[in-house]
N, C-alpha and C positions, 0 to 999 in steps of 0.2 A: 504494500500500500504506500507505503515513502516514496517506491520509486514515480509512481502517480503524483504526488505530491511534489517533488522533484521536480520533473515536468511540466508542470504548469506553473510552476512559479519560475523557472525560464523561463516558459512563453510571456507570461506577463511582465514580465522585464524585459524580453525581445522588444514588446511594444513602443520601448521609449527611445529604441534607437532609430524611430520617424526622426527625433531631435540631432542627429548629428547627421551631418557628409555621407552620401552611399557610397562610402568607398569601402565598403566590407572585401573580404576576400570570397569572393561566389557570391557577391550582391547581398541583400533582403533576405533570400534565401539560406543563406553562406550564415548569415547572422542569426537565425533560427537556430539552425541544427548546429553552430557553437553556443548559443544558451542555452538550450536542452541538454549537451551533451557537458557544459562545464557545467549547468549545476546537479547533474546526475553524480559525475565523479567526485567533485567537493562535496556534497553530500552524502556520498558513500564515506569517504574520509574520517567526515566529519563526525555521522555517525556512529562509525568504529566498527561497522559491521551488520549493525541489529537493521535490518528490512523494514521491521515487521509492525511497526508498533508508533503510529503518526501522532506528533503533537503539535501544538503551535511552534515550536524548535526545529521540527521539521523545516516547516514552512521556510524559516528565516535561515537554517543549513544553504539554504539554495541560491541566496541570493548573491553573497560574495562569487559563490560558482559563475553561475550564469553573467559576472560582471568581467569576470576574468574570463571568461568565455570571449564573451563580445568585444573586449579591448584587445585581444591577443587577435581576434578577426580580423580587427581595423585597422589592426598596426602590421600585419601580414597583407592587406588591401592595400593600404598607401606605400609600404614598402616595394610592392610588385608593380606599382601606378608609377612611382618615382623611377623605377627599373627599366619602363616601356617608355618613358618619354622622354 
C-alpha cells in the first residue's frame, strides 16, 4: 500500500513542474516517470523496508524523492540542451 502512496505523491508534485522551463530530460513526460520513480526509491529508503503499513509519514517519505527526482531530470535536460547547441 506505500508503494501506492508513493506514487501519487510524485505525481502531485510532478504537477508543479508546469512552474519551471521544459527542459526536463524526455520532456513533461521525462518528468513524470522521475517523480514517480524518485519518490518510490527515497521512500523505500526511507522507510527501511516495511511496505506495508501507510501513514501520514508515508505520504511526506515521498516528497524529498520525487524533488530529487525532478531536479536531477532538469539538470540532465539542460545539460544535454547546452550539449546540442
Amino acid at each position: 500500500m506505500n508503494f501506492l502512496v508513493w506514487v501519487m505523491m510524485g505525481i502531485a508534485v510532478w504537477h508543479f513542474a508546469v512552474f519551471l522551463p521544459d527542459r526536463f530530460w524526455g520532456g513533461i513526460v521525462g518528468a513524470f516517470g522521475a517523480a514517480a520513480v524518485g519518490s518510490v526509491v527515497v521512500g523505500v529508503i526511507l522507510a527501511g523496508g516495511e511496505i506495508n503499513d501507510p501513514s501520514l509519514l508515508t505520504a511526506l517519505e515521498a516528497i524529498p524523492g520525487a524533488l530529487i527526482g525532478l531536479s536531477a531530470c532538469w539538470f540532465v535536460g539542460v545539460r544535454r540542451e547546452e550539449a546540442h547547441a
